[in-house]
C-alpha positions in Angstrom: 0.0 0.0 0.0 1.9 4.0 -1.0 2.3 5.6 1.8 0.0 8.9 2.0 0.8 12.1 4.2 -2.1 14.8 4.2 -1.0 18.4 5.3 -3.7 20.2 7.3 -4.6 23.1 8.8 -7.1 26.5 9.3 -7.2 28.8 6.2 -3.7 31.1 5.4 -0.6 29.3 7.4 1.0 28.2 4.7 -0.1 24.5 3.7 0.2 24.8 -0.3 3.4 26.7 0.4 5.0 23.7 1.8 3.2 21.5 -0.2 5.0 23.3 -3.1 8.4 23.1 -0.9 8.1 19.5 -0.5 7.0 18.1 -4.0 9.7 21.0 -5.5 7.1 21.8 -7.6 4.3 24.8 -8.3 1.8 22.7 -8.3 -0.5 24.3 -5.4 -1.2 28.0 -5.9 0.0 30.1 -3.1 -1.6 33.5 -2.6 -2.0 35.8 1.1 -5.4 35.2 0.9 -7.6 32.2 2.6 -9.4 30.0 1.3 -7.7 29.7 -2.2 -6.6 25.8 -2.2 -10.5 24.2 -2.6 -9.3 21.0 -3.7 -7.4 18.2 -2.6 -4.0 18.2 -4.3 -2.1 15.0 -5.0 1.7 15.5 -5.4 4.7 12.6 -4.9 7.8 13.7 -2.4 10.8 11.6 -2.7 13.3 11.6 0.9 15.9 9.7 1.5 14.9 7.0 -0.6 11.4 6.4 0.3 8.8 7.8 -2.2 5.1 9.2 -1.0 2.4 11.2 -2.2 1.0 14.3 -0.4 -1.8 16.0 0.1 -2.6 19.6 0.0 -6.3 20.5 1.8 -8.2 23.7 1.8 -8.1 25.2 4.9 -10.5 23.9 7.9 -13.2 26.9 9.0 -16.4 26.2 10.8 -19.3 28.6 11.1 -18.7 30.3 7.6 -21.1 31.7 5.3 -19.0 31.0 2.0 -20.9 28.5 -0.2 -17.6 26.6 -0.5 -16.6 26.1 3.4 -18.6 23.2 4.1 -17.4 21.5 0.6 -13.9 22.3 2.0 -14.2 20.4 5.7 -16.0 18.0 3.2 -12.3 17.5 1.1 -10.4 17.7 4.5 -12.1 14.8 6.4 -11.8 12.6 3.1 -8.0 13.7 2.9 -7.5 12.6 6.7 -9.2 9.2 5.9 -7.0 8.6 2.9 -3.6 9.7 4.2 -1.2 7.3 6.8 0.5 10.2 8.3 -0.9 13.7 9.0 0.9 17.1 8.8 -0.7 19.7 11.2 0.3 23.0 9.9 0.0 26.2 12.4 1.1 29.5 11.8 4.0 30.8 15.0 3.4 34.6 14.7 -0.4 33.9 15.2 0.2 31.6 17.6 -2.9 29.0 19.0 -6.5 29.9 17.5 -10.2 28.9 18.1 -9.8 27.5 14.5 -6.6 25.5 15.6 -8.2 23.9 18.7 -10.9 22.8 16.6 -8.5 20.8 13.9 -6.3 19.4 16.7 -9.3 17.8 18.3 -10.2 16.2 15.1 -6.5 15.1 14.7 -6.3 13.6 18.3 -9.8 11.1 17.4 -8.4 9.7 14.3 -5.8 7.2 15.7 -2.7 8.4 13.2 0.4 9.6 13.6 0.1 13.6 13.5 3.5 15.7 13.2 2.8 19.5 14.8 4.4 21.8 12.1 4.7 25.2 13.3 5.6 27.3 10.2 7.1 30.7 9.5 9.9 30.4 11.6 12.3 32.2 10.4 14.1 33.6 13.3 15.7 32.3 16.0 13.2 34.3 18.6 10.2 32.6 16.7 11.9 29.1 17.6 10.8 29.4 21.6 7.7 30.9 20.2 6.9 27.7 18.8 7.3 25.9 22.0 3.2 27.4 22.6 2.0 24.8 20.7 2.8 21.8 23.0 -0.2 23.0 24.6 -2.2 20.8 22.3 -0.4 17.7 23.4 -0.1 15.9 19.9 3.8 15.8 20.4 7.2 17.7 19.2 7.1 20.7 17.5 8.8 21.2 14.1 9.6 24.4 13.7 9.8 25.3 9.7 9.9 27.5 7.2 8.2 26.6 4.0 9.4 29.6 2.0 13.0 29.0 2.4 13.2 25.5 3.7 14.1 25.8 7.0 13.7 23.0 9.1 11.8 20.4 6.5 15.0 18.0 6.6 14.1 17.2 10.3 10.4 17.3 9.9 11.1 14.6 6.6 13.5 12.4 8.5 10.4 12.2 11.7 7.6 11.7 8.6 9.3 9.0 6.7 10.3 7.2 10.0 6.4 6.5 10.8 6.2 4.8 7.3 6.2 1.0 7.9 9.0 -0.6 5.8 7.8 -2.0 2.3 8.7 -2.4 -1.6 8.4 0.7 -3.4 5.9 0.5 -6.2 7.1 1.2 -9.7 5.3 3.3 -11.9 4.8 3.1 -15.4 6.5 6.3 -16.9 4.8 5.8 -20.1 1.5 6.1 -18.4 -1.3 8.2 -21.0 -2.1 11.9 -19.4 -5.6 12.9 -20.2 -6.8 16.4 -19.4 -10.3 17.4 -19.0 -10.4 20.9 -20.8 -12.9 23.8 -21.1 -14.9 26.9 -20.4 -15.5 27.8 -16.6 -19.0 25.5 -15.7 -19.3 23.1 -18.3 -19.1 20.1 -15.9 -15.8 19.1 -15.7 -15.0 18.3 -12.3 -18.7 16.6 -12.3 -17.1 14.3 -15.0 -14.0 13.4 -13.1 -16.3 12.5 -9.9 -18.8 10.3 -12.2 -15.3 8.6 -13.6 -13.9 7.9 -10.1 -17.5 7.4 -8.6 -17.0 9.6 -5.5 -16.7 13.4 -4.5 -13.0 14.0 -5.3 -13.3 17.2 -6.7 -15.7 20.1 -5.1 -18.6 21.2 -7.6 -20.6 24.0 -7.0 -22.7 25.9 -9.9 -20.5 29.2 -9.2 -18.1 28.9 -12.5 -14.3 29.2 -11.1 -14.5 26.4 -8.7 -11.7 24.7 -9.4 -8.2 26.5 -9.1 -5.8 23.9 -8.8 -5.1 21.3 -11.8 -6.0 17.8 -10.1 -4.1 14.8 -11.0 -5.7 11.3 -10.2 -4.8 8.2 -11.8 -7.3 6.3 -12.8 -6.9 2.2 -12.7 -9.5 0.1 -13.3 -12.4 -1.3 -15.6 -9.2 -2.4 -18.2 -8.0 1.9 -17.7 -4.7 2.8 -16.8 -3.6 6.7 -16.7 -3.3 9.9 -15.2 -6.5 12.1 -15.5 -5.8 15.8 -14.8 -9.0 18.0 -14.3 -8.3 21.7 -15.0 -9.3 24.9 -13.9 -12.0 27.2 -16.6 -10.5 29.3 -19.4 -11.6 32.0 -19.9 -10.9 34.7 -22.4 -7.6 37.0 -21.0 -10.2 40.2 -20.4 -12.4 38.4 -18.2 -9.2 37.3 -16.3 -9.4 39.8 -13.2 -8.0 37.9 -10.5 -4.4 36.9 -9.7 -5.7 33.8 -8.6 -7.5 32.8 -11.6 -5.1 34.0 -13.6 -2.3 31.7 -12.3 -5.5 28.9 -12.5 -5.5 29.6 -15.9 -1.9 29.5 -16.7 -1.8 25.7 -14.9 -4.8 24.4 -17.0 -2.6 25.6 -20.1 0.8 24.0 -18.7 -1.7 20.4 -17.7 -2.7 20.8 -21.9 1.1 21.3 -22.9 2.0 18.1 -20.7 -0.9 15.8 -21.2 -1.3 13.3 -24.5 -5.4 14.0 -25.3 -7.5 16.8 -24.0 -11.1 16.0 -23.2 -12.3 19.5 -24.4 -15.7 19.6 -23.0 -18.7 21.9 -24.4 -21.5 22.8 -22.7 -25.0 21.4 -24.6 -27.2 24.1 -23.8 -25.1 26.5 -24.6 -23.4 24.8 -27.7 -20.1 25.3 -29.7 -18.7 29.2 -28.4 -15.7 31.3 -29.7 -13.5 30.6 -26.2 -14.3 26.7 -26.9 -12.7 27.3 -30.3 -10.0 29.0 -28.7 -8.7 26.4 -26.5 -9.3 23.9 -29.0 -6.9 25.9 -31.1 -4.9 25.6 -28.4 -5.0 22.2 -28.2 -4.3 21.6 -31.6 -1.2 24.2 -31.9 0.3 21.9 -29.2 -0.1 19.0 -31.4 -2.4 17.2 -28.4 -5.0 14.7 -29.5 -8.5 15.6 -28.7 -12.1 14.2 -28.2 -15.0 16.6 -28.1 -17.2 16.0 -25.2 -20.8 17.7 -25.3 -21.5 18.2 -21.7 -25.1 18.4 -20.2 -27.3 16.3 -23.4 -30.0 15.1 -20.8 -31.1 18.7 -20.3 -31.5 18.9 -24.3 -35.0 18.1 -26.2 -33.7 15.7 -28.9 -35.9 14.3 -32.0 -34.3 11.9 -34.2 -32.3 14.6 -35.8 -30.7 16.7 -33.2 -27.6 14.7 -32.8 -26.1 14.4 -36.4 -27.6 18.9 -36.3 -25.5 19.7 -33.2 -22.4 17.3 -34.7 -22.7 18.9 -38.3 -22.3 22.5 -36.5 -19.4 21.9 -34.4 -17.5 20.2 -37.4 -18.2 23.2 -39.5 -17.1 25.4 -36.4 -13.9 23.4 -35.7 -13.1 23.0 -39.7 -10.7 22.2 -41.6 -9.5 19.8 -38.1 -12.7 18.4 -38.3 -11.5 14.4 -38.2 -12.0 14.7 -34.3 -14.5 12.5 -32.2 -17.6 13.7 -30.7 -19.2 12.6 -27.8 -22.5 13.2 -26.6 -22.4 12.9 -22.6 -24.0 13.8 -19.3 -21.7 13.9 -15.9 -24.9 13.8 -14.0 -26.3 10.7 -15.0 -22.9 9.2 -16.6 -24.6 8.8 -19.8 -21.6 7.4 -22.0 -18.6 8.8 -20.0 -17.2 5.1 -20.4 -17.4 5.5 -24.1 -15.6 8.6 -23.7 -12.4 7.0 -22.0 -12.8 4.2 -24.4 -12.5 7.0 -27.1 -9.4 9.1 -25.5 -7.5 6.2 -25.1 -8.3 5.2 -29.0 -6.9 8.8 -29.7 -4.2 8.0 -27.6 -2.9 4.8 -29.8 -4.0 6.9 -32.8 -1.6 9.9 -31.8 1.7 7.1 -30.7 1.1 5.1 -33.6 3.9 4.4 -36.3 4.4 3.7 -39.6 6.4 1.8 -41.8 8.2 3.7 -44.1 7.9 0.4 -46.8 4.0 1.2 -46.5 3.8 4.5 -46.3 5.7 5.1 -49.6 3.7 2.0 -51.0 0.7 3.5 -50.5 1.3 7.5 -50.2 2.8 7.5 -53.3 0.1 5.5 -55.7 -2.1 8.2 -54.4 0.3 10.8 -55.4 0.7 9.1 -59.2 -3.4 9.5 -59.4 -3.4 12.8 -57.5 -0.4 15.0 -58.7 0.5 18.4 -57.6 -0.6 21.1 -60.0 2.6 22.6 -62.0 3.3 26.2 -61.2 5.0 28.6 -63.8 5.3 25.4 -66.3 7.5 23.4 -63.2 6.5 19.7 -62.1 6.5 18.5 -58.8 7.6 15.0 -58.2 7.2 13.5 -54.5 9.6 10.7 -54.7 9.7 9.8 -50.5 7.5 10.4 -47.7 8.4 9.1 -44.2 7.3 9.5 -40.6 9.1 12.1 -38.7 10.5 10.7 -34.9 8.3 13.4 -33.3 5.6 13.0 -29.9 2.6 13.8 -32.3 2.2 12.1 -36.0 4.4 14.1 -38.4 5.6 13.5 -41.7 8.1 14.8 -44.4 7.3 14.9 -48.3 10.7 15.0 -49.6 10.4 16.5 -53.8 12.4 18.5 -56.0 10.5 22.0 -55.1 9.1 22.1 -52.0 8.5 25.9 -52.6 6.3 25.5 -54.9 3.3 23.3 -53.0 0.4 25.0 -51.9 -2.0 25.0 -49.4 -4.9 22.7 -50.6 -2.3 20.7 -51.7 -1.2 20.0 -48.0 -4.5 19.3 -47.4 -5.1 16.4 -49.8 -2.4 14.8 -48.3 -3.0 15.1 -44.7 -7.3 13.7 -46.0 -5.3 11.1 -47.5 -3.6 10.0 -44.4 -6.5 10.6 -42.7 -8.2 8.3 -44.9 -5.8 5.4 -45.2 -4.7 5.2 -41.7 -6.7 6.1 -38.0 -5.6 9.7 -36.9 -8.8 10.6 -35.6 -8.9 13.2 -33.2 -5.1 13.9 -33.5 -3.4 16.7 -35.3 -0.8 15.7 -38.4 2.2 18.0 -39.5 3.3 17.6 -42.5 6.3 19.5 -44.0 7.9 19.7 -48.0 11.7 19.1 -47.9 14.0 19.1 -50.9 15.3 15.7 -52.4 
């Protein structure tokens, strides 16, 4: 069983801070304001040989008005439940707080091992300050300082110590990434909790929920990957916030690092201009894609609204129209199997490769019937084509004047591929080189 480590704690002492420290990473936006980590946050942390993951909670408040705060105590007690080990995070120039009592008492009835971090000690004077927090009789004290480091060696060597000894797991490094992608309210956090069947991520109908991009991996039913569920795009001027802003920079950095986007639109609603722009998105970073259409039980349907609503979004998305469209609802998990059925066809589709003997065998017969036009009185001749060692499908057309090829020209070829070989849903590059 991986050893888990949740880090808790009341709202603004510094949990995503450390959580960043720890997993070295950026993972967990950090901002001076509370309540801004809503989600739980799943990270890995490597010390002294022994692997874990961690968990980064919203912070614990009681007697709140905000529509998220009970969703939030909701993600803690599920994080406690899940982790082995618990981090208690408390803030030294505060000192002890009504909020603090109330998470230590939940600490002290759940029969783990909890490590008292008292952060933001940076100065020796803050060090006996710390020594305030034995009053809650869960133990030592580590005093810390996420921002720089201070004091997490100590705090590591005590956490990794309560681990019992076992095998480190191996994980698969070629393991597919799928990130679920899209305008802010369209349902994609609702997907990812019909997918896992439980409340992993909080889902409210106030657009901007999610901050954080969630990794989960998802194993089972014959599935094996790492499912990423992103924060809302939104266009740039509707970006006010520094907080969404950096939400929005993470859901572009999970599209750069993921292999096929779930880009989900939103039924009622239909195909919009900012879906168009992050599927343009998608497609400049060569990403494979499946179109999800969020929300179809709220739809009245005859027998001809489906092949309607596909025939507009292909006309919308065109010419990269070769991409798969699934109708879906989160709420009653109408088809979302089919839809990881179809990413992961995507998925082979955008790693698959091609024989050079048969591409040339059959690229070039088409070429024979098909030529490219002459221009000025010149003649084309394509003599090789071959796959290109790239991420994403890519191939080189190698003739004596690659200057001279136009645009539609470019596009007979890719239909052509398109035609001959399965690249739906996945973006093809194909470049003209000289012989």
């Amino acid at each position: 069983m991986a050893n888990i480590v949740a880090i808790v704690g009341r709202p603004n002492v510094g949990k995503s801070t450390l959580f960043n420290r720890l997993t070295e990473s950026r993972d967990a936006i950090v901002e001076a304001t509370s309540g801004v980590t809503r989600d739980r946050n799943y990270g890995k942390v490597e010390w002294i040989g022994r692997e874990f993951s961690l968990i980064d909670t919203g912070g614990y408040v009681k007697g709140s008005d905000d529509v998220f705060e009970e969703a939030i105590r909701s993600q803690v007690k599920m994080a406690i439940e899940e982790a082995n080990v618990l981090l208690f995070v408390v803030d030294v120039t505060v000192g002890i707080t009504d909020l603090d009592e109330s998470v230590a008492n939940m600490l002290r009835k759940c029969n783990k091992p909890v490590f008292l971090v008292s952060n933001k000690v940076d100065t020796p004077e803050r060090e006996y300050m710390s020594s305030e927090f034995y009053a809650f009789g869960l133990g030592e004290v580590f005093g810390i300082s996420a921002i720089n480091g201070h004091g997490t060696g100590e705090m590591l060597d005590a956490v990794v110590g309560a681990f019992p000894e076992e095998k480190p797991e191996e994980e698969n490094p070629d393991l597919p990434r799928f990130a679920i992608v899209g305008r802010p309210n369209v349902g994609k956090s609702s997907l990812v909790n019909a997918l896992l069947g439980e409340s992993r991520h909080i889902v409210t109908s106030i657009s901007g929920t999610t901050r954080d991009s969630i990794h989960t991996r998802y194993n089972s039913y014959g599935f094996d990957f790492m499912l990423v569920d992103t924060a809302g795009i939104r266009k740039k001027s509707k970006v006010h916030e520094d907080i969404e802003f950096y939400s929005v920079v993470r859901s572009i950095r999970a599209i750069e690092s993921s292999d096929v986007c779930l880009l989900l639109l939103d039924a009622e609603n239909g195909i919009e201009k900012q879906d168009l722009a992050i599927m343009s998105m998608v497609v400049q970073n060569s990403k494979g894609v499946v179109l999800l259409v969020n929300k179809w039980d709220k739809i009245e349907k005859d027998t001809h609204t489906t092949k309607a609503f596909e025939q507009r979004i292909k006309q919308a998305i065109s010419p990269f129209a070769d991409v798969p469209i699934i109708f879906t609802s989160a709420l009653t998990r109408q088809r979302v199997h089919k839809a990881l059925e179809t990413a992961v066809e995507v998925f082979k589709n955008r790693t698959q490769r091609i024989p050079t003997a048969k591409l040339n065998e059959c690229m070039l017969e088409v070429i024979d019937e098909n030529p490219p036009p002459s221009v000025k009185g010149k003649y084309i001749r394509i003599k090789f084509v071959t796959q290109l060692p790239t991420h994403a499908p890519a191939f080189a057309f190698f003739c004596n004047l690659p200057q001279y090829l136009r645009e539609d020209y470019r596009r007979f070829l890719e239909n052509q591929l398109r035609k001959h070989y399965h690249f739906s849903g996945v973006p093809i590059k194909i470049f003209f080189r000289k012989k």
